[in-house]
C-alpha positions in Angstrom: 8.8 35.9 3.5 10.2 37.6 6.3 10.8 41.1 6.9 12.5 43.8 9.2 11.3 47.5 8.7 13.9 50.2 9.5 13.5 53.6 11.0 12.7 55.2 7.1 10.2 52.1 6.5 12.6 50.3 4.4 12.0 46.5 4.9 14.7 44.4 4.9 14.5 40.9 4.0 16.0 38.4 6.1 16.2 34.3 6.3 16.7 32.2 9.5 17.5 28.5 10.0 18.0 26.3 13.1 18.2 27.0 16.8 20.8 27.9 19.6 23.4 30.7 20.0 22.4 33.4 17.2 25.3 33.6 14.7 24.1 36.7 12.4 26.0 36.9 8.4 26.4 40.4 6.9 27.3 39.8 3.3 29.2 41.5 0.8 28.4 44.4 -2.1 26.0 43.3 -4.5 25.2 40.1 -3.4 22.9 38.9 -0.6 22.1 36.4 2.1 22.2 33.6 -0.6 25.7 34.5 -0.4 26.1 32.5 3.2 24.5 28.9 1.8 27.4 27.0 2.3 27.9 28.6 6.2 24.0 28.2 6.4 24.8 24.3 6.2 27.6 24.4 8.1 26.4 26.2 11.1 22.5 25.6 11.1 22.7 22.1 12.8 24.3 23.8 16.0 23.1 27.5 15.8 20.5 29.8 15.0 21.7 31.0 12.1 20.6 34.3 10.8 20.7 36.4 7.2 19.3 39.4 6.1 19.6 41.3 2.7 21.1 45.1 3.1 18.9 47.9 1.3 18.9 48.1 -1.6 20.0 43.9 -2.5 18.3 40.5 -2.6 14.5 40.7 -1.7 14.7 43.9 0.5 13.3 47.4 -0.7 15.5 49.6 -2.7 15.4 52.9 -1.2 17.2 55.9 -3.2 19.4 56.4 0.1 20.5 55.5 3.0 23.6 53.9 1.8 26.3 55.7 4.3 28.0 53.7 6.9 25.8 55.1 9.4 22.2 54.4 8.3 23.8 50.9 7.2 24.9 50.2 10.7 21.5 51.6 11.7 19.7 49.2 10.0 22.1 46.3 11.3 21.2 47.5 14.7 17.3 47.3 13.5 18.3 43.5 13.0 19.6 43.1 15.5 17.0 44.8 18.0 13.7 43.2 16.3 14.9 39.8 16.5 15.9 40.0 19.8 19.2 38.9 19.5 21.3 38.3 22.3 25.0 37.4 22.9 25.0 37.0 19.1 28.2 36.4 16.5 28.2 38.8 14.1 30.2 37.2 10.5 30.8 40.0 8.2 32.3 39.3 4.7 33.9 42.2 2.3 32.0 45.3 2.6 29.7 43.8 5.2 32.2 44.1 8.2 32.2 47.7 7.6 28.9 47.8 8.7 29.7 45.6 11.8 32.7 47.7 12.6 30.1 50.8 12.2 27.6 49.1 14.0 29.9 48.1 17.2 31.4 51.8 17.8 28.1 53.0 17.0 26.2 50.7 19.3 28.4 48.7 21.6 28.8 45.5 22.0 25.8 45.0 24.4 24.4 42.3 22.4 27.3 40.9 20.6 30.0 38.3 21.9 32.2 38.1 19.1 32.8 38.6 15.3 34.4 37.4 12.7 36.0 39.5 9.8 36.4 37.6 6.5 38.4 39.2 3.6 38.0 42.8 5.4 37.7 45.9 3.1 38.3 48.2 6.7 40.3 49.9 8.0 40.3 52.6 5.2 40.9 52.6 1.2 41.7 55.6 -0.1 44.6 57.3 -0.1 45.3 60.5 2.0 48.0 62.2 3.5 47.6 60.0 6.7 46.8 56.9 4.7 49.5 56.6 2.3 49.4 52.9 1.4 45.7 53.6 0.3 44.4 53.5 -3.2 44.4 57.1 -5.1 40.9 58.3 -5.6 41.1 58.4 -9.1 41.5 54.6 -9.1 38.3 54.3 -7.9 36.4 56.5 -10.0 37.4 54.7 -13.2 36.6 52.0 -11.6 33.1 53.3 -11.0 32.7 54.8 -14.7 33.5 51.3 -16.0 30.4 49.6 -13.9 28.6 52.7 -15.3 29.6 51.5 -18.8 28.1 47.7 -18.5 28.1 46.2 -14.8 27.5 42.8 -15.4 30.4 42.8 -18.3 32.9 43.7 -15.3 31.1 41.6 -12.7 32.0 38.5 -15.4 35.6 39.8 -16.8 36.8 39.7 -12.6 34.5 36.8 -11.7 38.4 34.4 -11.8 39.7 36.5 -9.4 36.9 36.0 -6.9 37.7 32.1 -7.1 40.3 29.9 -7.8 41.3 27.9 -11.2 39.6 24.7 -10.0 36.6 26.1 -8.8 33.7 24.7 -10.8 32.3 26.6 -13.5 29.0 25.9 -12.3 30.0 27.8 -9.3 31.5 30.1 -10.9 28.1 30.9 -12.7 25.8 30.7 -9.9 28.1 33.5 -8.1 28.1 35.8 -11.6 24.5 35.8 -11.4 23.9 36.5 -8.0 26.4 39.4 -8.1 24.8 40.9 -11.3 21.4 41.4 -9.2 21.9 44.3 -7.9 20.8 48.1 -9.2 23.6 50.3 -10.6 23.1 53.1 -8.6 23.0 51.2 -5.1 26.3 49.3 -6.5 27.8 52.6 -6.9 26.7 54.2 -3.6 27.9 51.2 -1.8 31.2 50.9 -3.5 31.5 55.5 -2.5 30.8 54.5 1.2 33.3 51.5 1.1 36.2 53.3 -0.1 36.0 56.3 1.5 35.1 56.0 4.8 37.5 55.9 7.4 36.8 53.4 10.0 40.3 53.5 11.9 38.8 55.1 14.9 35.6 52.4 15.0 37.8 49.7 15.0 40.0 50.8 18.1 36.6 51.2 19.9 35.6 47.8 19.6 36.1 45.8 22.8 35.5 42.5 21.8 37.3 39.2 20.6 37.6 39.5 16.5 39.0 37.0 14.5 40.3 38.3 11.0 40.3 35.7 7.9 42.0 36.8 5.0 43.8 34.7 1.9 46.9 36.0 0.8 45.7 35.8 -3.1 42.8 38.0 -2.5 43.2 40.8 -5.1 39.7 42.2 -4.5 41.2 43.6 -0.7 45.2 43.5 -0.8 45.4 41.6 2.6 48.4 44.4 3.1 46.0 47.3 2.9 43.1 45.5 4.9 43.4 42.2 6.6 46.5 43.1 8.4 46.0 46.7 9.5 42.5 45.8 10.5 43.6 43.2 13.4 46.5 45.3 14.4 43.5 48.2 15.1 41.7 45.7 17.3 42.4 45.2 21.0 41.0 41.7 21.2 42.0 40.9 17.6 43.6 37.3 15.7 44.6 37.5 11.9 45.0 34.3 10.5 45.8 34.2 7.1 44.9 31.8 4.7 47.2 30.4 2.1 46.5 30.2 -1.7 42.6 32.2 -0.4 41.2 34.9 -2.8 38.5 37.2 -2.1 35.6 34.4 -2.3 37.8 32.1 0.5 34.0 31.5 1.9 33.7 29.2 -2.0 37.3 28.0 -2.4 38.5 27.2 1.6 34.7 26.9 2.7 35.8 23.9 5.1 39.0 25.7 6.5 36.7 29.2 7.0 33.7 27.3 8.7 36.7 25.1 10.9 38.3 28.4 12.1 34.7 30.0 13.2 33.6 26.4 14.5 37.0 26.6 16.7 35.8 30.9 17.7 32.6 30.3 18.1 33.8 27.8 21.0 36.4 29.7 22.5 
C-alpha cells in the first residue's frame, strides 16, 4: 500500500490508476477513496487518476486532531506536493470541496487547472446574522448527539436519501457499509468543521474555471443553501444542475456526472 506522510507524521493512504493529465478525487465525510470506483473506471483509461483517504478514514492514520479546514487543506497540499502533481483537476465531492476551496485560497492555484464541485456543502452552513438562510446551530448539535447515540443506526435510517428509489439494494448496502467505517469522534469533528466554517471569502479568491454539479433532490446540501451560492462566489464558476440528483448523484447520474467532467476536463 501506498502512503503520503503529512507535516504531523500522519500517513495518508492514497490509490492511483492509469496515466496522463492527473485528475485528483477528494471524497466526502465518512467515507473514502472507495468512494470514487465508478469515476476510477470512467476516468482511468484517459488520465492519471488519483485518490487518497483524509485522516482519520479508509486506510490512513487516525490522529486525535487535525481536523480543521486548515490542516485538512494542508494535508491536500501534502498530496499534492509529494506526488508531484502538476496542472492537476481537483474533483471534490460533499465535504471534500471544502477542503479544495481551503486548499486553493490557501495555496493558489499554481498546480491546479480546474475543479469540479459535486454536491457542494460550501459556501457556509450555519446560520448567523450575515448568513440568514443558514441552518441554526442547534440543528446541528442534535444532529451530532443523535450519531453519538448509535452512528451506524442513522447512517442506515438516511441511507434513501443519499440514492434514489431504483437504486439497487446491493448498492445501497455496499455504500451503508463504507459510510459506517469511520470513528465517531473524527465523524464528529469533521461534521464541526463542515458546518461552521465560513468559506465565503476562499471561494472569491479562487481564480480558476469551477464547474458546480448539484441535483435538485439532494436533501443532504439544499442546492439553495450550497450549490447555487457557491458558483455565484466564483469568478470563473458554471452551476449546472441536475434534475431528479440527490446527494449520492456520483451513484444515481454516474454517466451524466462523468459526461459533464469528460466535457471540463476538455474545455
Amino acid at each position: 500500500m501506498a502512503f503520503v506522510e503529512t507535516k504531523d507524521g500522519t500517513r495518508l493512504f492514497y490509490r492511483e490508476d492509469g496515466q496522463g493529465k492527473p485528475i485528483l478525487f477528494v471524497h466526502s465525510l465518512s467515507a473514502n477513496s472507495r468512494l470514487w470506483e465508478y469515476q476510477f473506471a470512467a476516468f482511468s483509461e484517459r488520465y492519471r487518476t488519483i485518490g487518497f483517504d483524509r485522516r482519520g478514514h479508509g486506510r490512513s492514520d487516525i490522529p486525535a486532531s487535525g481536523y480543521d479546514a486548515d490542516t485538512l487543506a494542508d494535508d491536500l497540499a501534502r498530496v499534492i506536493e509529494v506526488l508531484d502533481l502538476r496542472d492537476v483537476t481537483l474533483v471534490g465531492h460533499s465535504m471534500g470541496c471544502c477542503e479544495i476551496a481551503r486548499y486553493l485560497s490557501r495555496y493558489g492555484s499554481g498546480r491546479v487547472a480546474r475543479a469540479v464541485l459535486l454536491a457542494p456543502t460550501t459556501p457556509f452552513l450555519l446560520r448567523t446574522a450575515d448568513n440568514p438562510n443558514g441552518v441554526p446551530a442547534e440543528a446541528f448539535e442534535a444532529l451530532r448527539a443523535e450519531w453519538r447515540k448509535d452512528y451506524p443506526k442513522w447512517i442506515a435510517d438516511n441511507a434513501a436519501a443519499f440514492f434514489v428509489p431504483d437504486t439497487s439494494p446491493a448498492m445501497m448496502q455496499w455504500g451503508i457499509a463504507m459510510l459506517q467505517e469511520i470513528a465517531l469522534p473524527v465523524a464528529l469533528a469533521c461534521n464541526r468543521m463542515m458546518t461552521t466554517t465560513d468559506f465565503r471569502g476562499d471561494l472569491k479568491r479562487i481564480d480558476i474555471p469551477v464547474l458546480v454539479l448539484h441535483g435538485d433532490k439532494d436533501v443532504s446540501a439544499a442546492l439553495a443553501l450550497t450549490g447555487e451560492p457557491t458558483a455565484a462566489l466564483l469568478r470563473h464558476g458554471r452551476l449546472k444542475v441536475i434534475e431528479g440528483a440527490p446527494h449520492g448523484l456520483i451513484y444515481t447520474h454516474m454517466e451524466q456526472v462523468n459526461a459533464d467532467i469528460f466535457e471540463f476536463l476538455k474545455s
